[in-house]
C-alpha positions as CSV (number, residue, x, y, z in Angstrom):
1,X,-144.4,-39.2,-49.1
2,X,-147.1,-36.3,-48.5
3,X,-148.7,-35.1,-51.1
4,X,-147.1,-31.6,-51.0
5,X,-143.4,-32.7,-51.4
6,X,-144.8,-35.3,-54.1
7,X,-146.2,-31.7,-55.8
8,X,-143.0,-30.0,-55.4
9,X,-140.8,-32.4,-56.7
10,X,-142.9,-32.9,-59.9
11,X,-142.9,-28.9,-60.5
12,X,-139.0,-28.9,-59.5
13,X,-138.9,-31.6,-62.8
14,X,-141.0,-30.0,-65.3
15,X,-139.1,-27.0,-64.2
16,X,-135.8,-28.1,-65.2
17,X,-137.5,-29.7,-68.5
18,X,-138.5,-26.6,-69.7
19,X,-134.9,-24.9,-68.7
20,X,-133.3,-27.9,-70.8
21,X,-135.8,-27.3,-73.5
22,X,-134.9,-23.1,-73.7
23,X,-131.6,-24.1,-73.7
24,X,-132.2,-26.4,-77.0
25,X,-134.3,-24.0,-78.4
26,X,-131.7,-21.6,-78.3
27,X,-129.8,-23.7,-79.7
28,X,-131.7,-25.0,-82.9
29,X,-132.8,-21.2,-83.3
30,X,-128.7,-20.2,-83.3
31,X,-128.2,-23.4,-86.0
32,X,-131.0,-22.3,-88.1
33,X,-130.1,-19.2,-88.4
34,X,-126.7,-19.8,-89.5
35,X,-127.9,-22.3,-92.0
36,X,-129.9,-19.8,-93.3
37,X,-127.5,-17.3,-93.9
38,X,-124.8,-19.6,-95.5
39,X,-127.7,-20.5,-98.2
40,X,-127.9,-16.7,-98.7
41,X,-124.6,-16.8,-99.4
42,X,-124.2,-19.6,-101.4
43,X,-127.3,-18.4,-103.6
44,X,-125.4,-15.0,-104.2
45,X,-122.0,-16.8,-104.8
46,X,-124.0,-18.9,-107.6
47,X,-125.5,-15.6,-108.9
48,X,-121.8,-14.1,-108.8
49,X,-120.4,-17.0,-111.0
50,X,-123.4,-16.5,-113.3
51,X,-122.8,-12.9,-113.9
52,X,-118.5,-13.6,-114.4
53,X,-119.4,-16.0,-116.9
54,X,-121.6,-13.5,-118.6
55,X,-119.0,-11.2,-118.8
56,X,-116.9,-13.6,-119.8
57,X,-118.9,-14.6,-123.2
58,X,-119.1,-10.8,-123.8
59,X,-121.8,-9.5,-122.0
60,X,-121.8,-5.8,-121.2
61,X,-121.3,-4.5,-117.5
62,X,-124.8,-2.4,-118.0
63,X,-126.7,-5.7,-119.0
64,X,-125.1,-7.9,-116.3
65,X,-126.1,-5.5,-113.9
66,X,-129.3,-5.1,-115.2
67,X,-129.8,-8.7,-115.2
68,X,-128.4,-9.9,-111.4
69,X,-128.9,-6.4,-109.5
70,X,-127.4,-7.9,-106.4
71,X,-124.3,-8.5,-108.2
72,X,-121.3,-5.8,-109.2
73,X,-118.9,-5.7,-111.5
74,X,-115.4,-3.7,-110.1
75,X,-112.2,-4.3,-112.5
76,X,-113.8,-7.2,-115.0
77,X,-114.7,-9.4,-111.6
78,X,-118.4,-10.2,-110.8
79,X,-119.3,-9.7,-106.9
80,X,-122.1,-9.4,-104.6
81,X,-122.8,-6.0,-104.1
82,X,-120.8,-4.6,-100.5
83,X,-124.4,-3.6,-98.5
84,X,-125.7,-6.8,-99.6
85,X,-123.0,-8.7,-97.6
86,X,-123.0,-6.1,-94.8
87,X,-126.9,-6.8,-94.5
88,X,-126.7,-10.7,-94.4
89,X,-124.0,-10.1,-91.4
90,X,-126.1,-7.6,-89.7
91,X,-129.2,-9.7,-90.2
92,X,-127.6,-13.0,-88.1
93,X,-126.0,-10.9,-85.5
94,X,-129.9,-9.5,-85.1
95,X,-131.3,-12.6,-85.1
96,X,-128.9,-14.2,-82.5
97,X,-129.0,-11.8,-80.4
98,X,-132.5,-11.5,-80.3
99,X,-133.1,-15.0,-79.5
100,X,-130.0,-14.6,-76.9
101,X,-132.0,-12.4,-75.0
102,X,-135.4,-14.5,-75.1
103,X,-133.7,-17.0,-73.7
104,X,-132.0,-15.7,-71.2
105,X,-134.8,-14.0,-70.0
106,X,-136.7,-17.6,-69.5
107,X,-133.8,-19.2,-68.2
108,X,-133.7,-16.6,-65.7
109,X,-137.0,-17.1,-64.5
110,X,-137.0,-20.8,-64.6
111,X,-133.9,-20.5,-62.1
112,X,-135.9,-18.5,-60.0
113,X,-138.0,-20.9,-60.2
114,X,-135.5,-23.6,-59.2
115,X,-134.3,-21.8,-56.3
116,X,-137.8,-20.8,-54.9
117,X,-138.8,-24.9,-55.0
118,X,-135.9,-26.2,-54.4
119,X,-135.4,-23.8,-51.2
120,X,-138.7,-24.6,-50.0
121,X,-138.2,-28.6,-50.8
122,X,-134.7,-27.8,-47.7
123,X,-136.9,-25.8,-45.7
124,X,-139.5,-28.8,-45.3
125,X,-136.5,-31.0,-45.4
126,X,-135.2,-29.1,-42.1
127,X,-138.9,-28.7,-40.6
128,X,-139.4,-32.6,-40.8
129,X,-135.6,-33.4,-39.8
130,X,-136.7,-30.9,-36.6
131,X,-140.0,-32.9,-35.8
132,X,-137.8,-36.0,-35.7
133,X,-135.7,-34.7,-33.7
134,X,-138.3,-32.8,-31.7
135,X,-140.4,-36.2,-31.2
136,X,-137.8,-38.1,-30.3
137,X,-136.6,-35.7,-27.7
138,X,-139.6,-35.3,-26.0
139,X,-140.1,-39.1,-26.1
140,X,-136.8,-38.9,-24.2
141,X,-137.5,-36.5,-21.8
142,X,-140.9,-37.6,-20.7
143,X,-139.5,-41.3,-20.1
144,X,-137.3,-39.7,-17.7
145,X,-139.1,-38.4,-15.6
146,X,-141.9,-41.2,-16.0
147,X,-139.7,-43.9,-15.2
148,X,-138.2,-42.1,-12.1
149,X,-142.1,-41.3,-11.2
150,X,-142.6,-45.0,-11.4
151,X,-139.6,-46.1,-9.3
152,X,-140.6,-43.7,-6.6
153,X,-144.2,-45.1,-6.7
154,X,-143.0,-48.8,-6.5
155,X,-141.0,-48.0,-3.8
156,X,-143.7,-46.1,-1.8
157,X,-146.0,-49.1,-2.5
158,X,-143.9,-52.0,-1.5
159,X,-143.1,-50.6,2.2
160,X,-144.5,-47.5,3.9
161,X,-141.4,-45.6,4.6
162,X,-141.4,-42.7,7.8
163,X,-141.9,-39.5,7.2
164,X,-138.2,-38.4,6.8
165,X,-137.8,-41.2,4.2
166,X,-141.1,-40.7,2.1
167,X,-140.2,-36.4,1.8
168,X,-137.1,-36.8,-0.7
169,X,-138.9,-39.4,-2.9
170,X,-142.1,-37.3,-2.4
171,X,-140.2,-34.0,-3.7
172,X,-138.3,-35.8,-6.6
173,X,-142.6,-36.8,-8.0
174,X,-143.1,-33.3,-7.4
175,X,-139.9,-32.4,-9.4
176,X,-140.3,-34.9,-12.2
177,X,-143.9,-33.8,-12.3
178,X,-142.9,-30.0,-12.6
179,X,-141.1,-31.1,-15.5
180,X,-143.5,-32.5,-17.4
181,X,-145.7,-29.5,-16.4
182,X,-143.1,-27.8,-17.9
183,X,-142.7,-29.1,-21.1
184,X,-146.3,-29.5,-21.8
185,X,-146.8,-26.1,-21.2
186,X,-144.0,-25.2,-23.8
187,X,-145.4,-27.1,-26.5
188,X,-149.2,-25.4,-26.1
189,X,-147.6,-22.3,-25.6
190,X,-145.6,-22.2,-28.9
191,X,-148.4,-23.9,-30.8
192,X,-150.9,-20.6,-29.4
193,X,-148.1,-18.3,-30.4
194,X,-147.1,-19.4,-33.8
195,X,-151.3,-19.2,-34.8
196,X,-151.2,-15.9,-33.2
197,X,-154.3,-17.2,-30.6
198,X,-152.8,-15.3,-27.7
199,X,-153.6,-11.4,-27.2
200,X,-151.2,-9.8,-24.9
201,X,-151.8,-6.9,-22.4
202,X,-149.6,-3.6,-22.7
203,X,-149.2,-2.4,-19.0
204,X,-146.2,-0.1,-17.4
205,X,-144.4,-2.4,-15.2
206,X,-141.7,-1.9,-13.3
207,X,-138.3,-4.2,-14.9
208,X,-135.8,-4.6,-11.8
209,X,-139.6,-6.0,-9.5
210,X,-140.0,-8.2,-11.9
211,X,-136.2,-9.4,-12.3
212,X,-136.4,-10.0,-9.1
213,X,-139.2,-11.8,-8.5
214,X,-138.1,-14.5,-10.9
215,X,-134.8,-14.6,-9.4
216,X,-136.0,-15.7,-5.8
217,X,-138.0,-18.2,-7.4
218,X,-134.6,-19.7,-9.5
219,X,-131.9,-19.3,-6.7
220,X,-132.5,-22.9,-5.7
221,X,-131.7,-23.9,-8.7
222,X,-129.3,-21.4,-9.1
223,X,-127.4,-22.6,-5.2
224,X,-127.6,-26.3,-5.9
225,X,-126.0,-25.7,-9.1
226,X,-123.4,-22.9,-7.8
227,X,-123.9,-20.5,-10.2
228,X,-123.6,-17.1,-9.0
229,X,-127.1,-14.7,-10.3
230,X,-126.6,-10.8,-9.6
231,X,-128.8,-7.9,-10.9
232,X,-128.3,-4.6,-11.2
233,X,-131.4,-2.6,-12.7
234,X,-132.2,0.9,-11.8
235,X,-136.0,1.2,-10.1
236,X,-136.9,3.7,-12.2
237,X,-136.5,1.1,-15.7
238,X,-139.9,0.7,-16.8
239,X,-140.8,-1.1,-19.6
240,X,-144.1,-1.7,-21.3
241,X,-145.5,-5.6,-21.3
242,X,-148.0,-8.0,-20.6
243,X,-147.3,-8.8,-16.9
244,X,-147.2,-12.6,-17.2
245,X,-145.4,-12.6,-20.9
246,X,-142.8,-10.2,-18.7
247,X,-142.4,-13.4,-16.4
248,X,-142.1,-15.5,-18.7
249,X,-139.2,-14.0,-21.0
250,X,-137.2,-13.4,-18.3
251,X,-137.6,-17.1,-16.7
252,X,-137.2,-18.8,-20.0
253,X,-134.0,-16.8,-20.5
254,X,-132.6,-17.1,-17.3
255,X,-133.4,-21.0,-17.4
256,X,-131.6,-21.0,-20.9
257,X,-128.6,-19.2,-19.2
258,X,-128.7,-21.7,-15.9
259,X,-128.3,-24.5,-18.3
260,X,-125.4,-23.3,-20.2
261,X,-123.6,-22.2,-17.1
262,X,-121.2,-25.1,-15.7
263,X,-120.7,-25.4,-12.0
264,X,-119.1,-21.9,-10.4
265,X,-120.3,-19.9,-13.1
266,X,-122.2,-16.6,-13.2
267,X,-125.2,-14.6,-14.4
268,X,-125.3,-10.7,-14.6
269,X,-128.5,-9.4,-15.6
270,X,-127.9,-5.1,-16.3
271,X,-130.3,-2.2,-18.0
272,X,-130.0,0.7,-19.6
273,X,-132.1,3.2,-21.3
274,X,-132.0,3.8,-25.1
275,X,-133.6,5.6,-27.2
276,X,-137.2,5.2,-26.3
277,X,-136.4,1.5,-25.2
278,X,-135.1,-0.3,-22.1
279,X,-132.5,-3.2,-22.4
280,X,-132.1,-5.9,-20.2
281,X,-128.7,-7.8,-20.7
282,X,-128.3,-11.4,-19.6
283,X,-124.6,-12.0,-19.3
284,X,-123.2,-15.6,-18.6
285,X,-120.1,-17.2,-18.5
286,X,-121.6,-20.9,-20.2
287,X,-120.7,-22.5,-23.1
288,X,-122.0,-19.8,-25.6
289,X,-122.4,-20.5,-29.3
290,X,-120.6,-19.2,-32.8
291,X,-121.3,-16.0,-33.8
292,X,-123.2,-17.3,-36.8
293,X,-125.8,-19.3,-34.5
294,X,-127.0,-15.8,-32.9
295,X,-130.3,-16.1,-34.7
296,X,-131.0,-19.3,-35.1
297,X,-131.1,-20.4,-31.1
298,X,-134.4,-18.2,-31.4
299,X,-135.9,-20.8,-34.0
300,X,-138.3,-23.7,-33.3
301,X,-137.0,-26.9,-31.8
302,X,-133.5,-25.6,-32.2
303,X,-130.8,-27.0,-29.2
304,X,-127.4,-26.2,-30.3
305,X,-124.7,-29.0,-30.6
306,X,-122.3,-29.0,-26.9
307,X,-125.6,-27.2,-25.4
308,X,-126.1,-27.7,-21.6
309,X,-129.3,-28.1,-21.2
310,X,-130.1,-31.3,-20.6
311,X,-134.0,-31.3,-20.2
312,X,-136.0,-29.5,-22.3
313,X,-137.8,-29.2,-25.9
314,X,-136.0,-26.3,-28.1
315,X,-139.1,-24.1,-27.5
316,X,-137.9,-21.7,-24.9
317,X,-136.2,-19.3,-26.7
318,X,-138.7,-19.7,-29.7
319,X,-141.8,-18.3,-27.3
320,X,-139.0,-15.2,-25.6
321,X,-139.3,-14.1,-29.6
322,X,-142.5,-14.7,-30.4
323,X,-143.3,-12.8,-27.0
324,X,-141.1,-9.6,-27.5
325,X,-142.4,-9.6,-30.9
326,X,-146.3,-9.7,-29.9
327,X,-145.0,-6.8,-27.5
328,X,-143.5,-4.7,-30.0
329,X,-140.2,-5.4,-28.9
330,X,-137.4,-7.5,-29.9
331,X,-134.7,-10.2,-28.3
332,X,-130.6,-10.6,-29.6
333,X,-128.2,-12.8,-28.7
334,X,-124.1,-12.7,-29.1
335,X,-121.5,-14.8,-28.1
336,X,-117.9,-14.7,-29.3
337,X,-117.7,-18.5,-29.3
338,X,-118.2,-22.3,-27.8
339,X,-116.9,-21.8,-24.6
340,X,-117.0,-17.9,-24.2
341,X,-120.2,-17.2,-23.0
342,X,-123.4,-15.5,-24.1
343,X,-125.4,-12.6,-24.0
344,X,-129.0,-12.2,-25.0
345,X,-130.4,-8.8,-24.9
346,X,-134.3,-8.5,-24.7
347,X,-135.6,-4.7,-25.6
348,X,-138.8,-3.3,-24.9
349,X,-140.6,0.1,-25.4
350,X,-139.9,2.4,-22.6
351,X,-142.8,3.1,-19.9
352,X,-143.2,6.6,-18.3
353,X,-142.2,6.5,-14.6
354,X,-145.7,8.2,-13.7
355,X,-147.7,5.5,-14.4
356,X,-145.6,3.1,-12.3
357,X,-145.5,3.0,-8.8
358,X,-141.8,3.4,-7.9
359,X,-140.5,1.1,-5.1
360,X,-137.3,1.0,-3.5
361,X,-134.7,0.2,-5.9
362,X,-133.7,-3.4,-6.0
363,X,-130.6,-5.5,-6.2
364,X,-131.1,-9.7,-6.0
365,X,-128.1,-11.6,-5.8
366,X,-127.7,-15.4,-5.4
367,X,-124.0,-15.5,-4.2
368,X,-123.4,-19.0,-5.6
369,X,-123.5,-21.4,-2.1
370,X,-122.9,-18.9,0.1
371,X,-125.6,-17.2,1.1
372,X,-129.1,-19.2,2.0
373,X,-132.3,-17.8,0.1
374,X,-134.7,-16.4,1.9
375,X,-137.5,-18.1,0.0
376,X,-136.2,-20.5,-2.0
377,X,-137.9,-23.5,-3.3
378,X,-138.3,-26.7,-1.0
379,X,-135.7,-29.4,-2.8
380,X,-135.7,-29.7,-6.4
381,X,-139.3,-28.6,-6.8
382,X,-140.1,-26.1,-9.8
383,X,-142.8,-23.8,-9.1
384,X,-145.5,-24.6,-11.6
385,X,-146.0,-21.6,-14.4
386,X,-149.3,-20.5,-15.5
387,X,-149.9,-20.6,-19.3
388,X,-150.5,-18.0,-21.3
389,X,-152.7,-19.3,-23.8
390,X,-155.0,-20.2,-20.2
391,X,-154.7,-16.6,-18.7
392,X,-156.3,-15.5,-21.6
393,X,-159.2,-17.7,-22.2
């Protein structure tokens, strides 16, 4: 057990020591209290039955009085005096409430000090339960595509197959290679954002270009899967943005929306101005999420129960936030249930059209099978990324 959670559980029981020890104190304080009272009482009662047996044996009123001046004498009957018993009434309402107050005061803040440890001790709880699961995922996915790198190898070694026979096994190394690229370039990535190591540039860039370009380099993917990808963005959107953390939102959002998407589904990417900002909607028809898991897909190592994605490490989504954030914008997502599909909205600040050169406007569509690409990828092969924390150094 790490030092830390050893700390934490030790305060978390000293903690509740000291909220079981207000609670006796209050208590002992509420018992004493009373205990002293009733000896007041029983002190004047005493003095009471002195003074009626005074006046009993003849003793004057005056004298009686004189003698116990707590006491009074109304119709031949000795009794303690009306503001005495008043005060002894007023004196333990005082006194408890006083010490009701204390200690609700320190049992408040010993809750909060309950809840902040024992909050932290689930937090760390979910963190390590993530790791686990983060570790043994990417165990997973890089004996995938090891094992088939190493089944592909034995078979080029054992017999030198033609040229038409080597490509495919050829492109699937390239593919499983890709991958691994891939997910190695996640983990640094997140890593350099989460410390806050990478410092982004804020250019005017032109949204549907860039839309665009990512969608030619996806509509492999997107064909061999037969998921229909169509964008409609005005030429005049600009947005402000690194260049490359622009590439990289929209890639690791549309791979996210590729991977929820079951065969025959579709992607509709739209923009829109608003108010000083330009949103870019990603629209798909995949298995979406509940409305309650909106936030928390943007979290690290988070994949969603009934997810698509096979491949991957729960860091995509992660680095589209920390991006938007470092470029002082933002990133939603909606869905109205499993099954209904999702929409994740990424915002930026809005770029003035004069410092953009404005080409044609553009409209990419990958109509499902249909129609062939124009530069697609060869095979399976995914087009290596550069990294962000590289570009930078």
């Amino acid at each position: 057990m790490k030092a830390t959670r050893v700390f934490q559980l030790t305060a978390l029981a000293l903690v509740l020591v000291s909220a079981v020890q207000v609670g006796w104190w209050l208590l002992d304080q509420h018992a004493y209290t009373v205990e002293k009272v009733q000896a007041a009482r029983a002190s004047y009662a005493e003095q009471a039955a002195a003074a009626q047996a005074l006046l009993d044996a003849g003793v004057s009123v005056a004298r009686v009085e004189q003698l116990l001046p707590s006491i009074v004498v109304n119709d031949g009957r000795a009794m303690l005096a009306p503001q005495l018993a008043q005060a002894l009434t007023s004196e333990e309402r005082r006194r408890d409430n006083q010490y009701a107050w204390e200690g609700s005061f320190f049992l408040l803040a010993l809750a909060a000090c309950i809840a902040v440890i024992a909050r932290a001790l689930r937090a760390e709880a979910r963190v390590h339960e993530e790791q686990e699961s983060f570790l043994a995922l990417v165990s997973h996915q890089f004996k995938t595509p090891l094992a088939s790198l190493q089944l592909s190898l034995e078979t080029l070694a054992l017999r030198a197959p033609p040229p038409d026979a080597a490509r495919p096994l050829i492109e699937r190394m390239l593919a499983d290679l890709a991958r691994m690229e891939l997910m190695v370039t996640q983990i640094l990535e997140s890593a350099r954002l989460e410390r806050g190591r990478v410092e982004l540039k804020a250019e005017a860039l032109q949204l549907a270009a860039a839309v665009a370009r990512v969608i030619l380099q996806l509509e492999e993917r997107a064909r061999s899967g037969q998921v229909a990808i169509s964008s409609e963005i005005a030429a005049d959107l600009n947005v402000v943005s690194d260049p490359l953390a622009l590439d990289v939102v929209v890639r690791n959002v549309l791979e996210n929306a590729l991977a929820a998407v079951p065969r025959g589904g579709n992607i509709a990417l739209t923009a829109q101005r608003a108010n000083g900002a330009v949103q870019l909607a990603v629209r798909d028809s995949g298995v979406g999420f509940g409305p309650a898991d909106g936030a928390r897909i943007f979290e690290k190592f988070t994949r969603l129960p009934g997810g698509g994605n096979r491949y991957g490490t729960g860091l995509g989504l992660f680095i589209v936030r920390r991006l938007m954030e470092l470029s002082q914008g933002s990133v939603t997502a909606h869905s109205d249930g499993p099954g209904k599909g999702a929409t994740i909205t990424l915002t930026w600040p809005a770029a003035a059209a004069s410092t953009v050169a404005a080409p044609a406007a553009v409209e990419a569509t990958v109509p499902g099978v249909e129609a062939p690409g124009a530069a697609g990828m060869a095979g399976n092969v995914t087009q290596p990324r550069a990294s962000l924390g590289e570009s930078r150094r």
